[in-house]
mmCIF file of the N, C-alpha and C atoms, coordinates in Angstrom:
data_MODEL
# 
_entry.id   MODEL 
# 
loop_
_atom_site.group_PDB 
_atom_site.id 
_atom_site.type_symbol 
_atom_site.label_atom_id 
_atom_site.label_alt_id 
_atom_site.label_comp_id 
_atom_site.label_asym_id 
_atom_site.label_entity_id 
_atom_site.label_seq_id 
_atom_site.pdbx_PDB_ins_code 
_atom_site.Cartn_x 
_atom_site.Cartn_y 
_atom_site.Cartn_z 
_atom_site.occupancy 
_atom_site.B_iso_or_equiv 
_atom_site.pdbx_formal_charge 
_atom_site.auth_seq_id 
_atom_site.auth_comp_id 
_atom_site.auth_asym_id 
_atom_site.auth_atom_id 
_atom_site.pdbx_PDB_model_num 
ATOM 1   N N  . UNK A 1 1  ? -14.785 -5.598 -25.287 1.00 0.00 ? 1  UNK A N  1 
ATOM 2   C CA . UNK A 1 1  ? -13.558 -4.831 -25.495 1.00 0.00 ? 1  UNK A CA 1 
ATOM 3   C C  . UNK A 1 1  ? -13.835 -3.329 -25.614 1.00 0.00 ? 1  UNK A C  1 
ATOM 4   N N  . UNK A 1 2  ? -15.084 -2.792 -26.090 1.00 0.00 ? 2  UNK A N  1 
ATOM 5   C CA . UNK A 1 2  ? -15.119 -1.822 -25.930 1.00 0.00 ? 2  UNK A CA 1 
ATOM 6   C C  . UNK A 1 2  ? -15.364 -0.749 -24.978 1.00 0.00 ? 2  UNK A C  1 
ATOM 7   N N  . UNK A 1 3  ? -15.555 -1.176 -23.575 1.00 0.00 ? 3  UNK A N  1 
ATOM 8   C CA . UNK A 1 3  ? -15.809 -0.730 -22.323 1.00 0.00 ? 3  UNK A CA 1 
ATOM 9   C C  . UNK A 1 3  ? -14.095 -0.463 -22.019 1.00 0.00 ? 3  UNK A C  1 
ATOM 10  N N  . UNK A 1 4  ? -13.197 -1.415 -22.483 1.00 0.00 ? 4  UNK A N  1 
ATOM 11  C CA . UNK A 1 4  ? -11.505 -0.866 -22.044 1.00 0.00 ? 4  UNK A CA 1 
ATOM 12  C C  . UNK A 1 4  ? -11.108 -0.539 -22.896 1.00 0.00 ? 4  UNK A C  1 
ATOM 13  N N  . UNK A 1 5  ? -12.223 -0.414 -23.901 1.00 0.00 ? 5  UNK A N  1 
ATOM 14  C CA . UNK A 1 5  ? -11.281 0.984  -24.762 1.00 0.00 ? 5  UNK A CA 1 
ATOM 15  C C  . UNK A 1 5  ? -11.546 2.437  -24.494 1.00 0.00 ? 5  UNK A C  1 
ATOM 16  N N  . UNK A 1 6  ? -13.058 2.419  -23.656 1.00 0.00 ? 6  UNK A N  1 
ATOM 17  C CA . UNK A 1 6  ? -13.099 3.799  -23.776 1.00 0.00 ? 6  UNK A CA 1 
ATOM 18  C C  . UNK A 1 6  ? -12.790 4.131  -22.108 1.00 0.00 ? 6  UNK A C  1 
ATOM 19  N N  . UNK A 1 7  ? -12.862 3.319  -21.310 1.00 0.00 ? 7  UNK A N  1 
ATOM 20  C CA . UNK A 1 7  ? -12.417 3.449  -20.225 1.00 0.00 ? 7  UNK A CA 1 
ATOM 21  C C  . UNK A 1 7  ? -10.962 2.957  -19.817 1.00 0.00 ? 7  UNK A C  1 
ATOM 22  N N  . UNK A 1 8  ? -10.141 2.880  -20.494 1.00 0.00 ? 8  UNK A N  1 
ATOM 23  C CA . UNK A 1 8  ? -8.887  2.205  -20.023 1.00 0.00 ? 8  UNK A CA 1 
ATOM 24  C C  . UNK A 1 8  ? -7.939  3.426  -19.174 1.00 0.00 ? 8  UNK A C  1 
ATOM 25  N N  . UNK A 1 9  ? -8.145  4.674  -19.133 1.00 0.00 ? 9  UNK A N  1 
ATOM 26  C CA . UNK A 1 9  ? -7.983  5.406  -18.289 1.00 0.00 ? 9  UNK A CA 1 
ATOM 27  C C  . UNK A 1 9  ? -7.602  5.277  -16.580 1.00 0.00 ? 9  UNK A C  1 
ATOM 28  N N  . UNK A 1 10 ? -9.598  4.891  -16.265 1.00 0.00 ? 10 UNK A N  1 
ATOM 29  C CA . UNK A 1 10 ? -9.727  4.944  -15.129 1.00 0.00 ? 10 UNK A CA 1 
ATOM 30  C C  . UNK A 1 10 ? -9.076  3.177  -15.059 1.00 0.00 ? 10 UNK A C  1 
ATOM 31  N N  . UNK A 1 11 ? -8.838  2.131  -15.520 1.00 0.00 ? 11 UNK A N  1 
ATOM 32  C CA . UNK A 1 11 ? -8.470  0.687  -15.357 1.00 0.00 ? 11 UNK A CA 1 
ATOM 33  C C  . UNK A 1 11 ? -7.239  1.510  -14.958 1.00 0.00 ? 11 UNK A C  1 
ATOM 34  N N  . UNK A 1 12 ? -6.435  1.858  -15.393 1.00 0.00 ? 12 UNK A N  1 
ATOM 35  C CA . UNK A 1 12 ? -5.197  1.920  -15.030 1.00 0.00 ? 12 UNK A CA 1 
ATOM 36  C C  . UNK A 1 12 ? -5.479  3.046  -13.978 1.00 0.00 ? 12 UNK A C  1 
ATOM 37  N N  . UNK A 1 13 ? -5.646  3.942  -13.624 1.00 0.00 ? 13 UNK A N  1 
ATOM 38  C CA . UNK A 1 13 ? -6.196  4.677  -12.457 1.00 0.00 ? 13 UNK A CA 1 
ATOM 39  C C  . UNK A 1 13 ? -5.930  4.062  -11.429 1.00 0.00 ? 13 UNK A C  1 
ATOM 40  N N  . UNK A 1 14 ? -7.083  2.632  -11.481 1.00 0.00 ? 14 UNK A N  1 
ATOM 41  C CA . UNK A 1 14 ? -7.531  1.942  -10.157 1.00 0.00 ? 14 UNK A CA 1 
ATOM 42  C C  . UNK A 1 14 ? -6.572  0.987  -9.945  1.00 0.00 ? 14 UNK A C  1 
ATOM 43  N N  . UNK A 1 15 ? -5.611  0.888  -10.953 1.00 0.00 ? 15 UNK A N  1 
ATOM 44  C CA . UNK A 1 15 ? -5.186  -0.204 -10.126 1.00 0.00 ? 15 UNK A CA 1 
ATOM 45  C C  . UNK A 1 15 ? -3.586  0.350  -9.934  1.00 0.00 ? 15 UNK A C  1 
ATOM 46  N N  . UNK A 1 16 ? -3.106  1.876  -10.149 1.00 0.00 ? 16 UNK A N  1 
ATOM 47  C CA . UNK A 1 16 ? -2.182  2.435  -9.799  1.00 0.00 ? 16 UNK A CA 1 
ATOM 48  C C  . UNK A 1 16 ? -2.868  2.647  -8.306  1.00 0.00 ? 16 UNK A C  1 
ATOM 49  N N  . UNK A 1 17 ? -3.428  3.235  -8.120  1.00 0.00 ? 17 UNK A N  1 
ATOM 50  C CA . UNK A 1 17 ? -4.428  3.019  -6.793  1.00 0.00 ? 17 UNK A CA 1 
ATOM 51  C C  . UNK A 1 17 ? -4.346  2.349  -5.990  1.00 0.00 ? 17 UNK A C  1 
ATOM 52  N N  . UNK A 1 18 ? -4.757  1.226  -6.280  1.00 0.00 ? 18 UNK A N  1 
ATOM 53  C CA . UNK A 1 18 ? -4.519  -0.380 -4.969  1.00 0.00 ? 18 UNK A CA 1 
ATOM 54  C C  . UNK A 1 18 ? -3.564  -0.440 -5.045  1.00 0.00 ? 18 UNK A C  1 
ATOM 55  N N  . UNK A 1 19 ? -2.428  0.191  -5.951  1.00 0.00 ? 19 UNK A N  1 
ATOM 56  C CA . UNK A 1 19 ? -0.641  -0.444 -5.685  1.00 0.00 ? 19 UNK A CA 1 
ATOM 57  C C  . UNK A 1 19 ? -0.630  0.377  -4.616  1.00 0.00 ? 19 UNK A C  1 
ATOM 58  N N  . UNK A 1 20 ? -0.688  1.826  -4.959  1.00 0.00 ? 20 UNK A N  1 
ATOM 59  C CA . UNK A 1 20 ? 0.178   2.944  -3.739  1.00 0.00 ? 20 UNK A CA 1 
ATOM 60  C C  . UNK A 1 20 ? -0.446  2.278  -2.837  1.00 0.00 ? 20 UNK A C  1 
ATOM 61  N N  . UNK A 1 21 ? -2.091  2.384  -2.415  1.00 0.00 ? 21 UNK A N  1 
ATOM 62  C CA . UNK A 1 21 ? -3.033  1.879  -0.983  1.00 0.00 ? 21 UNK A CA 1 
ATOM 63  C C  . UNK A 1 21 ? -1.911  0.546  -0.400  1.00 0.00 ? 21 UNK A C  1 
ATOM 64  N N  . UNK A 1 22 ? -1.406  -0.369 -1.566  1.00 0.00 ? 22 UNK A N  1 
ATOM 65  C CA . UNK A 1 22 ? -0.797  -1.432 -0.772  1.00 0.00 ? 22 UNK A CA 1 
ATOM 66  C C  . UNK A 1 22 ? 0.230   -1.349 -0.255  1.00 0.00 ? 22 UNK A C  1 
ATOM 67  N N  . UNK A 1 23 ? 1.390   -0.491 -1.469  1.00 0.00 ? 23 UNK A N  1 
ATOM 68  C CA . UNK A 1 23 ? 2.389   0.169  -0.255  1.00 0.00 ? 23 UNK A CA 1 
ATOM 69  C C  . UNK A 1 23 ? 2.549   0.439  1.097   1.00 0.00 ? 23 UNK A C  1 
ATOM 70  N N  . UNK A 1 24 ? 1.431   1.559  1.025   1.00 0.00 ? 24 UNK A N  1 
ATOM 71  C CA . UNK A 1 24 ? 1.202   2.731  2.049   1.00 0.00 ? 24 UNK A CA 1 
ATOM 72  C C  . UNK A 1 24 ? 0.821   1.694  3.177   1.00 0.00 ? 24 UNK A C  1 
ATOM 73  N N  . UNK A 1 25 ? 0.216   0.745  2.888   1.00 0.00 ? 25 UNK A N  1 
ATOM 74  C CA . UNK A 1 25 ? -0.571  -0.165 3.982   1.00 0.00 ? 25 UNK A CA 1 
ATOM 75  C C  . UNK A 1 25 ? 0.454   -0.822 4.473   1.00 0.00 ? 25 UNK A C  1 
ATOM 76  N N  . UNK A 1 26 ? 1.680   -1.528 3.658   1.00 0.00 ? 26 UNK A N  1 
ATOM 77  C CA . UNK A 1 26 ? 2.736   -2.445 4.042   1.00 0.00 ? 26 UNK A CA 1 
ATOM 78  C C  . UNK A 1 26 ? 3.644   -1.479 4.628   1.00 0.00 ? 26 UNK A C  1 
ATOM 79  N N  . UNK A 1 27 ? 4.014   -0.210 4.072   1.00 0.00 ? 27 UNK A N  1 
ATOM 80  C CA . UNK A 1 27 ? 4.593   0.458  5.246   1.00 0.00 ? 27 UNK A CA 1 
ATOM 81  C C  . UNK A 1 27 ? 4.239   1.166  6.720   1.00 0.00 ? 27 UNK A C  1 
ATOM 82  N N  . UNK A 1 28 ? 2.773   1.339  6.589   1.00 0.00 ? 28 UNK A N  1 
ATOM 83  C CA . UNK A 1 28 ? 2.176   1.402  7.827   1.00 0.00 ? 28 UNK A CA 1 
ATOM 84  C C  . UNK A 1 28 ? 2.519   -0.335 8.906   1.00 0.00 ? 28 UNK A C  1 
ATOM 85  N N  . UNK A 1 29 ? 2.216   -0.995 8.449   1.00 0.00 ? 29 UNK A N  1 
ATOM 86  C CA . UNK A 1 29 ? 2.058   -2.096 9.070   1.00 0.00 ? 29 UNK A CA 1 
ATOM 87  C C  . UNK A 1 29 ? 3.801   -2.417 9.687   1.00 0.00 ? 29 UNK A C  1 
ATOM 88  N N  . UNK A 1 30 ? 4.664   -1.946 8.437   1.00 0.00 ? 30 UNK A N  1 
ATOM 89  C CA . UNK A 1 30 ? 5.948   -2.504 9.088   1.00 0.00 ? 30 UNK A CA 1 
ATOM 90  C C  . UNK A 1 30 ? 6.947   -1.295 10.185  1.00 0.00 ? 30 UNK A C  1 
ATOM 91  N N  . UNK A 1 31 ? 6.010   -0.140 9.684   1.00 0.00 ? 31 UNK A N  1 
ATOM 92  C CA . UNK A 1 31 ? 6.645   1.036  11.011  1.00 0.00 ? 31 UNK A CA 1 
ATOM 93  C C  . UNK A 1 31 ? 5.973   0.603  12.391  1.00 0.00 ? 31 UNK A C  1 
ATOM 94  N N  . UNK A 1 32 ? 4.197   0.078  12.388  1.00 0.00 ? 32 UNK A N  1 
ATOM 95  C CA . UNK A 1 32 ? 4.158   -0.528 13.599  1.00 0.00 ? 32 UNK A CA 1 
ATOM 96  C C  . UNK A 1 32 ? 5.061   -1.429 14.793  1.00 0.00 ? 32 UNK A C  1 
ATOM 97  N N  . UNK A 1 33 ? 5.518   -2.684 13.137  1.00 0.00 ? 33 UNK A N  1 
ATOM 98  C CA . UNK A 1 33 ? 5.979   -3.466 13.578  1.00 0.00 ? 33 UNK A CA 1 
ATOM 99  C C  . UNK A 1 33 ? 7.538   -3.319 14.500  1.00 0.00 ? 33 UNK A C  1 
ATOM 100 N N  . UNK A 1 34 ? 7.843   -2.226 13.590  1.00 0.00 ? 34 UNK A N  1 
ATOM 101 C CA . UNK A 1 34 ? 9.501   -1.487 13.867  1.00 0.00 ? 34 UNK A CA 1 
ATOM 102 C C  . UNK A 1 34 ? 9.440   -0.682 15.443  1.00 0.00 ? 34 UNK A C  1 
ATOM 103 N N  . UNK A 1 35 ? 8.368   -0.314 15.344  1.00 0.00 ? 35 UNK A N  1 
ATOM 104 C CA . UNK A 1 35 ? 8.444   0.820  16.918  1.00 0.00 ? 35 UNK A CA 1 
ATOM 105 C C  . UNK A 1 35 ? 8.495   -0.418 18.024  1.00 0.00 ? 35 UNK A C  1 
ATOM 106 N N  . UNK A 1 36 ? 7.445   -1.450 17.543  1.00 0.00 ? 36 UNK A N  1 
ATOM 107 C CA . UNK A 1 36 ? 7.345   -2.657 18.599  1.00 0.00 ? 36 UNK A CA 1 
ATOM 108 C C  . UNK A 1 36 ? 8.973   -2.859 19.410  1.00 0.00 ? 36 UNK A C  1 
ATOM 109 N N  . UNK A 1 37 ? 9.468   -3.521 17.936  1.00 0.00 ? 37 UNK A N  1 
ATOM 110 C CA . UNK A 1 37 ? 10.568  -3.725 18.189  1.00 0.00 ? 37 UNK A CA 1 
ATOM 111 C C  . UNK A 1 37 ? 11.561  -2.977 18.913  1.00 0.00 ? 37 UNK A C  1 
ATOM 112 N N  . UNK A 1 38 ? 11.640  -2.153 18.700  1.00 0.00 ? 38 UNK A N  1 
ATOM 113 C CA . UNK A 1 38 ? 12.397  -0.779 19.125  1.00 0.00 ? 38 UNK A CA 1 
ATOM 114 C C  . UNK A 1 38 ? 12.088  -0.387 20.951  1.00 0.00 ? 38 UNK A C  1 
ATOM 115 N N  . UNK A 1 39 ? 10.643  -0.965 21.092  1.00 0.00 ? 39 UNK A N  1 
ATOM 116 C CA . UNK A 1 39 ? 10.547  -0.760 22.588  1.00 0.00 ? 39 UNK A CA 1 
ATOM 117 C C  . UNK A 1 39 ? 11.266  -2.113 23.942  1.00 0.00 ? 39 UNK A C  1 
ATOM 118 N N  . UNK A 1 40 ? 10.918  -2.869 22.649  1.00 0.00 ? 40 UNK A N  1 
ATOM 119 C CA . UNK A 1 40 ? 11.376  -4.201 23.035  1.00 0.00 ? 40 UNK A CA 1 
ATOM 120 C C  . UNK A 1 40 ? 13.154  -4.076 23.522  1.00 0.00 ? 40 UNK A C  1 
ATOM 121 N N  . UNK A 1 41 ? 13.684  -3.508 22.769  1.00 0.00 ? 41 UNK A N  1 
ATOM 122 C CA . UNK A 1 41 ? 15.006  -3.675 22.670  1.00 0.00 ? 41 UNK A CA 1 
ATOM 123 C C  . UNK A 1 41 ? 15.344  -2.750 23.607  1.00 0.00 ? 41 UNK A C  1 
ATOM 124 N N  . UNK A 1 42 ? 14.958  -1.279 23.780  1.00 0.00 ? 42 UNK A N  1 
ATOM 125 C CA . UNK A 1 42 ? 15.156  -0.563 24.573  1.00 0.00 ? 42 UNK A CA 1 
ATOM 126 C C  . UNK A 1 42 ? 14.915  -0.977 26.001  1.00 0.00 ? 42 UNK A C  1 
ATOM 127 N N  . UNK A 1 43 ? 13.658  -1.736 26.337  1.00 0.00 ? 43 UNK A N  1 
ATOM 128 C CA . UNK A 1 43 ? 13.387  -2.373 27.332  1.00 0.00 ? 43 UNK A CA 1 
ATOM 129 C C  . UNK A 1 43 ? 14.672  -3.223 28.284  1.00 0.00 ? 43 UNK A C  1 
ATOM 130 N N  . UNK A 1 44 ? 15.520  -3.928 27.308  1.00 0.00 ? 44 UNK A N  1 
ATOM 131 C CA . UNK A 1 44 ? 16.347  -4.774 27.729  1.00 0.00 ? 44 UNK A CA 1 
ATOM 132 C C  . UNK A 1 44 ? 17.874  -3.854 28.432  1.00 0.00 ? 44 UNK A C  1 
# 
C-alpha cells in the first residue's frame, strides 16, 4: 500500500491516459470507418 500512496499521482495519470489514447483510437477508427462509408454511398 505504500507504493499507491506515494505514487497515486502518476496511477491516476496513467490510466487518465489509456482512457483519452482509447477515445482518440475509437474515434480514429470510426472517422475511417465513416469516410468508407461516405465513398460508398457517393459511389451509388
Amino acid at each position: 500500500m505504500e507504493f499507491l500512496e506515494k505514487n497515486a499521482i502518476y496511477i491516476v495519470l496513467i490510466i487518465v491516459m489509456l482512457t483519452w489514447s482509447g477515445i482518440f483510437t475509437y474515434l480514429f477508427t470510426l472517422d475511417k470507418r465513416l469516410k468508407e462509408l461516405k465513398k460508398e454511398v457517393e459511389e451509388k
